[in-house]
FIZA-528584 format. One line per field, with one value per residue (C-alpha): residue number from 1; residue in one letter; x, z, y. Coordinates in Angstrom, 2 decimals, always signed. Example, Ala and Ser with C-alpha at 12.3 -4.5 7.8 and 13.67 -1.06 7.14 Angstrom:
% FIZA-528584
num 1,2 $
residu A,S $
x +12.30,+13.67 $
z +7.80,+7.14 $
y -4.50,-1.06 $
//
This chain:
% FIZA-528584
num 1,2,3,4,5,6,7,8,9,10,11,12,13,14,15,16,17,18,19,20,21,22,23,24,25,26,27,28,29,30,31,32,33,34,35,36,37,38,39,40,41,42,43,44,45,46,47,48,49,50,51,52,53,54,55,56,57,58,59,60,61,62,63,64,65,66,67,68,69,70,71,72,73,74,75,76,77,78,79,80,81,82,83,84,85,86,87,88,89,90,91,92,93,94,95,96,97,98,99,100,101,102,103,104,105,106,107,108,109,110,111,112,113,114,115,116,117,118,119,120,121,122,123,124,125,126,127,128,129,130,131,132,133,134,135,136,137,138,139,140,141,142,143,144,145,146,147,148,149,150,151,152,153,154,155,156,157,158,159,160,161,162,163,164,165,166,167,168,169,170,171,172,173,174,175,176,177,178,179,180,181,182,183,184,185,186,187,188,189,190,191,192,193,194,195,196,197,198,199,200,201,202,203,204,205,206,207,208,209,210,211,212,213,214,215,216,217,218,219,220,221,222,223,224,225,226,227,228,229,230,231,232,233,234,235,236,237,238,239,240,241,242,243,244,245,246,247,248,249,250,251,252,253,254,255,256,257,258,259,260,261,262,263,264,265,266,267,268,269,270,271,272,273,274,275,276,277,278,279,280,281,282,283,284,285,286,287,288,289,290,291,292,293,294,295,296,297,298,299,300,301,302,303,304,305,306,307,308,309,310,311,312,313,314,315,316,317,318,319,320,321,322,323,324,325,326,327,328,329,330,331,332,333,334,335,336,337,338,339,340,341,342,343,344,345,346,347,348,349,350,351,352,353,354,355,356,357,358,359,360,361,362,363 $
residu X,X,X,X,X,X,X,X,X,X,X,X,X,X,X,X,X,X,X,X,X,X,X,X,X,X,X,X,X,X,X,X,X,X,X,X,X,X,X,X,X,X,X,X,X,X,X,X,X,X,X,X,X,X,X,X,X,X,X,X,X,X,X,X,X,X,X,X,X,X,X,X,X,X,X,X,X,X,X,X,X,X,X,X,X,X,X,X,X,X,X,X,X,X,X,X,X,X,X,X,X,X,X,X,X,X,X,X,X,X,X,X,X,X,X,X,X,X,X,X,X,X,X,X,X,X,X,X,X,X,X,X,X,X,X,X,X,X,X,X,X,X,X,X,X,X,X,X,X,X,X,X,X,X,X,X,X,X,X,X,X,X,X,X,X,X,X,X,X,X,X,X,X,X,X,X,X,X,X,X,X,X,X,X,X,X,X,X,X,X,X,X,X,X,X,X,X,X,X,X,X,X,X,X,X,X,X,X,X,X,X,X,X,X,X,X,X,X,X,X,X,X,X,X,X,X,X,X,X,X,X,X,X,X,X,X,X,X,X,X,X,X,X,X,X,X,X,X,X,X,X,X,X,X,X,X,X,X,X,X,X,X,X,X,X,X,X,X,X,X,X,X,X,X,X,X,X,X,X,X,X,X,X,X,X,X,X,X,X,X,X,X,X,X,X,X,X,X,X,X,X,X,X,X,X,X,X,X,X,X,X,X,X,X,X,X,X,X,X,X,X,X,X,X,X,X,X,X,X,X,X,X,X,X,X,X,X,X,X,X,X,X,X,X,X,X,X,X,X,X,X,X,X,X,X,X,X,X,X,X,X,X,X $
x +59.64,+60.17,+58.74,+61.37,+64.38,+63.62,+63.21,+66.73,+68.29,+66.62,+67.13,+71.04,+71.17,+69.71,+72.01,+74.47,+73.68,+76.02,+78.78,+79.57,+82.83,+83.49,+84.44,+86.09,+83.78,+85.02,+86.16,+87.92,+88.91,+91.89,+93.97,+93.76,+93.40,+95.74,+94.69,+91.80,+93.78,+96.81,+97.71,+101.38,+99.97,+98.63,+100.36,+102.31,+101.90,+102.67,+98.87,+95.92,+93.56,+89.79,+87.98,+84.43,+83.88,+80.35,+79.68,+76.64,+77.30,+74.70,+72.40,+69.06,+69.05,+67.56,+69.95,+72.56,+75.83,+76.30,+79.51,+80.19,+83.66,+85.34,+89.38,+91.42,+95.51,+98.02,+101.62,+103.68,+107.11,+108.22,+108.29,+108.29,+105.02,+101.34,+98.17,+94.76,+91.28,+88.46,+84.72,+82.72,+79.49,+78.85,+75.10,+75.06,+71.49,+70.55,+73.86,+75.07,+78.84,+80.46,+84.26,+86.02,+89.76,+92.83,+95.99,+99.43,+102.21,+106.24,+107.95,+111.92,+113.07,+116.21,+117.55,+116.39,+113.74,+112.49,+110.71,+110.04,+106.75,+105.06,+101.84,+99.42,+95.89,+93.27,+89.84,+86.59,+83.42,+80.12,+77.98,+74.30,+72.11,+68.52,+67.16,+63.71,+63.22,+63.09,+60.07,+60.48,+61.05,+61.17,+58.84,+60.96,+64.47,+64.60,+67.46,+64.58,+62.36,+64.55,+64.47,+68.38,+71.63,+74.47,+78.24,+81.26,+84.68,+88.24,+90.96,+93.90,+95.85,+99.42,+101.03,+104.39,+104.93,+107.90,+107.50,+109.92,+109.55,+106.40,+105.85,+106.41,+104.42,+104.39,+102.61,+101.58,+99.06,+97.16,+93.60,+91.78,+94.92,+93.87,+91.13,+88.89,+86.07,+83.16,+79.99,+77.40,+74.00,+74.15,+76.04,+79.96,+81.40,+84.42,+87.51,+89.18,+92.61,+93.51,+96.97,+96.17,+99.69,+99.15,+101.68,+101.49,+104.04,+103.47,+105.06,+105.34,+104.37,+105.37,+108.27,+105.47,+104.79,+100.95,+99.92,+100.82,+99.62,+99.56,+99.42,+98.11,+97.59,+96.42,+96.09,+93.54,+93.70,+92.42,+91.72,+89.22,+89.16,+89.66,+92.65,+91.37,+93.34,+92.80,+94.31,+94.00,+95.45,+94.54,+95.52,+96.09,+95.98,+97.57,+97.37,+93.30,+91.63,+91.15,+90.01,+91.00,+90.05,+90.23,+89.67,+88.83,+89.40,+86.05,+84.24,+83.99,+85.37,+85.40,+85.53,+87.20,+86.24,+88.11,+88.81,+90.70,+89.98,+92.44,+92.44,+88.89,+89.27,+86.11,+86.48,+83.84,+83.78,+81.59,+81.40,+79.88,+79.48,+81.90,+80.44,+76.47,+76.50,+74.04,+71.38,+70.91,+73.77,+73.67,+75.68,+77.68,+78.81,+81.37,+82.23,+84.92,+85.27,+88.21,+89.51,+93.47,+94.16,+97.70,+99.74,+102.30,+100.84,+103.19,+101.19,+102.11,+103.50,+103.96,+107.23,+107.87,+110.01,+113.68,+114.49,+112.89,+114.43,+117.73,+117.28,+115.09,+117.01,+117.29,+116.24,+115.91,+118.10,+114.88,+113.44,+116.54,+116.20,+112.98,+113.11,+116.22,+114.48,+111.42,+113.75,+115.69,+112.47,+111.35,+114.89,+114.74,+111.06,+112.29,+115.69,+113.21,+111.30,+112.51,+115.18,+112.65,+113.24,+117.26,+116.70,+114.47,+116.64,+119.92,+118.24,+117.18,+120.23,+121.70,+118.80,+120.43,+123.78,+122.55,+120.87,+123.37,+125.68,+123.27,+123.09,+126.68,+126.35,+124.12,+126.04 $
z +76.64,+77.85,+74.67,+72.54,+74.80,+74.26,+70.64,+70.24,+72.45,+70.35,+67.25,+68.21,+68.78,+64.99,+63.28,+64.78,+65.00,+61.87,+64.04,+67.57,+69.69,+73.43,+75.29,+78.25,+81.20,+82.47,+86.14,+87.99,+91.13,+89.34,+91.29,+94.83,+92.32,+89.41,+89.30,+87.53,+84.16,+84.62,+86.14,+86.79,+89.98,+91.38,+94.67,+94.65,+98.25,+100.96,+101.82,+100.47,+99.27,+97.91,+96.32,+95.48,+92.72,+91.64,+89.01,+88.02,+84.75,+82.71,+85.80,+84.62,+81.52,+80.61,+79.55,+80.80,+81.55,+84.91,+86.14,+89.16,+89.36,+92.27,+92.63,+94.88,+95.16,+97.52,+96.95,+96.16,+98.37,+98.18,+94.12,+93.93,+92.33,+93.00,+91.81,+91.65,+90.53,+89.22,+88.44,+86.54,+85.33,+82.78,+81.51,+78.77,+77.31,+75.82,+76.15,+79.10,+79.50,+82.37,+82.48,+84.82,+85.19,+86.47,+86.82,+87.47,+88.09,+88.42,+90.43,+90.16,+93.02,+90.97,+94.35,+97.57,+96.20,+93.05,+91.44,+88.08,+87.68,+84.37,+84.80,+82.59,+82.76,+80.60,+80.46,+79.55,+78.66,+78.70,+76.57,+76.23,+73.68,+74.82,+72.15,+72.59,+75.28,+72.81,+72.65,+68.51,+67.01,+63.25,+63.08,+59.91,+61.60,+63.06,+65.55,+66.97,+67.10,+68.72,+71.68,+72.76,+71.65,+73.27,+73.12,+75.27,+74.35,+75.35,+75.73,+77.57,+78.83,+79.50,+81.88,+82.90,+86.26,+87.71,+90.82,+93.29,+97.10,+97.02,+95.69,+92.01,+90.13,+86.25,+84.37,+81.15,+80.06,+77.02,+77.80,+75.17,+73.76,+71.36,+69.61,+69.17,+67.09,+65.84,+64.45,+65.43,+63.93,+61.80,+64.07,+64.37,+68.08,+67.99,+70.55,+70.13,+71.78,+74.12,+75.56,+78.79,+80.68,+83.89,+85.95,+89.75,+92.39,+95.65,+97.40,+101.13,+101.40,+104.81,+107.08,+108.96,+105.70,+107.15,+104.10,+100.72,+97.06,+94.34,+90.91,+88.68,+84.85,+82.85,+79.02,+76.96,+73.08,+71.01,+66.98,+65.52,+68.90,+69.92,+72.29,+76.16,+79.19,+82.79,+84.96,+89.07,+91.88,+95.19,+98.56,+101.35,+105.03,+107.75,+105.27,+106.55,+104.36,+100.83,+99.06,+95.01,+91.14,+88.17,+84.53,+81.41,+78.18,+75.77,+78.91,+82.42,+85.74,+88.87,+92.37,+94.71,+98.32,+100.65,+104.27,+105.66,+108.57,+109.63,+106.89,+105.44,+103.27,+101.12,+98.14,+96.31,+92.67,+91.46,+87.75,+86.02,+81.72,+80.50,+76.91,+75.46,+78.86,+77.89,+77.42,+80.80,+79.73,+83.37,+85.91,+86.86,+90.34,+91.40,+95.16,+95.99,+99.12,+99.87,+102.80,+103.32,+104.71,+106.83,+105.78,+107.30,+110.96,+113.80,+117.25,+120.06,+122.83,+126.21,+128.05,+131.37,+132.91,+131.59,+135.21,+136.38,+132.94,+134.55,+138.70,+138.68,+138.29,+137.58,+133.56,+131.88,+128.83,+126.72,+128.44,+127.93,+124.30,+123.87,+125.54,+123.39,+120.10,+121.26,+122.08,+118.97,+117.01,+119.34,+118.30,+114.85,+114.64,+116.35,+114.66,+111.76,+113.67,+114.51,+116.70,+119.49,+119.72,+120.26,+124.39,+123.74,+121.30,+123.64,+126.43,+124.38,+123.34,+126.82,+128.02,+125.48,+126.81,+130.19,+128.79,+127.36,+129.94,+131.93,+129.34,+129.32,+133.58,+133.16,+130.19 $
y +109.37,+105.69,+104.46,+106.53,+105.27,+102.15,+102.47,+104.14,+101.45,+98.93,+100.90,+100.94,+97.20,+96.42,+98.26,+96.36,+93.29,+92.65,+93.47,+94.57,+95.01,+94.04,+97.16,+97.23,+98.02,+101.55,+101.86,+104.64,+102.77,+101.17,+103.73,+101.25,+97.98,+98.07,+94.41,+95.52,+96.08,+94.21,+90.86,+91.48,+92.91,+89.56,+89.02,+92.60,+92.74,+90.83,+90.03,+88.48,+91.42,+91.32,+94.12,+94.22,+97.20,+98.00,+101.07,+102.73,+104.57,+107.45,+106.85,+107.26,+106.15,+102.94,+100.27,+102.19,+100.17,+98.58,+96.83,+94.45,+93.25,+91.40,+90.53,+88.08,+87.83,+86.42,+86.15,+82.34,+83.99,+80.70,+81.21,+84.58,+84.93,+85.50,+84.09,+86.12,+85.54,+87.59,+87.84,+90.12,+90.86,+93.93,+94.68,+97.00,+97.56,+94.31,+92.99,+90.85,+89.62,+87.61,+87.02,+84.65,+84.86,+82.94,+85.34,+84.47,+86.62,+86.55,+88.90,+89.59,+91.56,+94.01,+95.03,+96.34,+98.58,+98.06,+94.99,+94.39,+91.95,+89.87,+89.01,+86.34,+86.23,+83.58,+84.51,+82.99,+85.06,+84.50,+86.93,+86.91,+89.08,+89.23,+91.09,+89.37,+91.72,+95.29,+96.48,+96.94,+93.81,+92.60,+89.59,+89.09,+88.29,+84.73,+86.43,+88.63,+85.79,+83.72,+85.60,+85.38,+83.62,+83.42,+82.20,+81.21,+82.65,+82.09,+84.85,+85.90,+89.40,+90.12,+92.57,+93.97,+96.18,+97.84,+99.54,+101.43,+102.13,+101.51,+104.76,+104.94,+102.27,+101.95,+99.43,+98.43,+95.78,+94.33,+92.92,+90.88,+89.73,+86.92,+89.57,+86.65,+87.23,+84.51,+84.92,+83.16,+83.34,+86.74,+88.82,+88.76,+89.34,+91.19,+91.66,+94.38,+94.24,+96.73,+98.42,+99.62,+101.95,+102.69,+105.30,+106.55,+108.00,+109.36,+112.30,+113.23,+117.05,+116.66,+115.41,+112.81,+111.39,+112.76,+114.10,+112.70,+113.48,+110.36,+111.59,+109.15,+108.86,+105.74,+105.62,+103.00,+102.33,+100.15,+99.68,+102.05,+103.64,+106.74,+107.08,+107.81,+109.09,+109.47,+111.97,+111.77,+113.91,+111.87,+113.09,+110.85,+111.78,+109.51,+106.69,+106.94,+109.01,+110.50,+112.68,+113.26,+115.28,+113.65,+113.83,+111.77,+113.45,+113.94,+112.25,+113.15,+114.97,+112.13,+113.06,+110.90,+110.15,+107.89,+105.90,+103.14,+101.17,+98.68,+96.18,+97.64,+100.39,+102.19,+104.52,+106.21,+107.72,+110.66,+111.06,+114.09,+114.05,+116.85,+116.10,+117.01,+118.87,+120.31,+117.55,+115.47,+112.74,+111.18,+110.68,+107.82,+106.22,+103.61,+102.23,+99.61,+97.89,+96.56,+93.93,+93.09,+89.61,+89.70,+86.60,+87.05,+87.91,+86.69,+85.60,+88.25,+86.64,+88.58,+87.63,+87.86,+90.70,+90.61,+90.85,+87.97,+85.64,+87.02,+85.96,+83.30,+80.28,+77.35,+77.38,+74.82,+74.71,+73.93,+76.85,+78.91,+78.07,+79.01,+82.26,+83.49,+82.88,+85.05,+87.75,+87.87,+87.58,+90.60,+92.09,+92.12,+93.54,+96.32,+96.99,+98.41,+100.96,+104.46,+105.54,+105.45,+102.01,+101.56,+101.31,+98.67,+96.60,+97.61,+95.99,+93.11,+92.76,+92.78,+89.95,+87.67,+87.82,+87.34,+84.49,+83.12,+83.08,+81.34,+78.90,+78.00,+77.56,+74.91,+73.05 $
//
């Protein structure tokens, strides 16, 4: 049985070695990384984030695809942009590829809610053909004989994102832009340019906003191939864990598992082959880790009792100083929580005057 796998695989490569296209690696975890596909989401939120994704597809099959992919972004505030990175390695067969990428992205805040976001990414690949390592070979073909060849290539992707409350996000991207294609040495490499739209919203079944469900759909085409869609239902719990269904037409049914832990957060993908079900087609598997940087973390600082800032004098006016601008940093951290928190910020609020009076007795 080996033997015969290997002569397909091989078998497969031949016949193409005329001409074969770079696909897009397949990954289901795009839901918590839309940075994945488009690089108008590089610094969308206010924190650094890394995500490590590694996927396992037609496990059990020899030569079957395998993906590693890992993403960095942080926002520019100053500019109103972010900047992102990413690495990835996809083995397909005989076939090796690995892309580095620099992506840049420009946010425009619309109003208080909604941001619309562009988003340019340049790539350079990497692709290796070790086809001296099939176990049928044509003494014939000097490619064969060679052993392997490989090439370097250029390219670039564009994005565009709009997204709303931070719960509607819509997207639409086009990887492989420049559809570069060379041949090198009897076989033509071919780019086939992808658009890539991407849609998600979230909805509070309940009044806690404890449970919510994210319904989320992403479309692929490209040239001379078939069009492919995803469709998700995720369902979040206390913003901790999840748990989700989707589909991928003429492919698969993925399960989705889920947990957040502070800034770690884990998600694991099940796929099952909803085509030639009834051959054993393999199963594929995909887990992301990712960790969540807080850039904008202020240091806690523990003040003494506002009675005591009140009696105890004298203050310096340094001191004085000071004090006040920890208070009304204090004040305005609190003016955004819930209604719990309006003693707190009325007797803030009634510290400063204090202090301020106090202020003008020693001017």
């Amino acid at each position: 049985m080996k033997i015969i796998k290997n002569i397909l695989i091989t078998l497969s490569i031949l016949i193409s070695i005329e001409g074969f296209g770079q696909e897009l690696p397949f990954y289901s975890n795009y839901t918590i990384n839309p940075l994945v596909f488009n690089p108008a989401h590089a610094g969308h939120n206010e924190n650094l984030e890394m995500f490590l994704h590694h996927r396992t597809q037609w496990s059990g099959f020899e030569g079957s695809p395998v993906s590693q992919l890992f993403t960095m972004s942080a926002p520019l505030a100053d500019i109103n942009s972010g900047i992102g990175v990413s690495i990835q390695n996809d083995q397909r067969g005989l076939f090796n590829t690995l892309t580095g990428s620099v992506k840049y992205a420009y946010h425009i805040k619309l109003n208080q809610k909604s941001d619309l976001s562009f988003g340019l990414g340049l790539d350079i690949q990497n692709r290796l053909l070790r086809i001296g390592e099939s176990t049928v070979r044509d003494v014939e073909d000097p490619l064969v004989n060679k052993g392997s060849t490989s090439e370097t290539f250029f390219d670039a992707s564009f994005g565009v994102e709009y997204s709303l409350s931070n719960k509607l996000l819509l997207g639409l991207s086009v990887p492989q832009l420049l559809e570069g294609n060379q041949k090198k040495e009897g076989y033509l490499v071919e780019n086939s340019r992808y658009f890539i739209g991407q849609a998600s919203y979230i909805v509070n079944l309940t009044s806690s906003g404890n449970i919510k469900v994210q319904p989320v759909v992403l479309t692929r085409y490209a040239q001379n191939i078939p069009l492919q869609f995803d469709v998700n239902a995720l369902v979040h719990y206390k913003d901790m864990f999840l748990v989700g269904i989707g589909y991928r037409n003429d492919y698969a049914i993925n399960l989705h598992a889920g947990v957040s832990l502070k800034n770690l957060r884990i998600r694991y993908v099940y796929d099952f082959a909803t085509v030639n079900s009834n051959i054993n087609s393999g199963l594929s598997h995909e887990i992301t880790l990712g960790y969540t940087i807080d850039l904008n973390k202020k240091e806690i600082v523990t003040l003494p009792p506002t009675t005591t800032l009140v009696k105890d004098k004298p203050l310096s006016a340094d001191k004085i100083r000071e004090i006040l601008f920890l208070l009304i940093d204090e004040f305005f951290e609190s003016s955004n929580k819930n209604p719990e928190e309006l003693k707190k910020v009325e007797l803030l609020r009634a510290t400063i005057m204090k202090l301020l009076e106090n202020f003008d007795e020693l001017k």
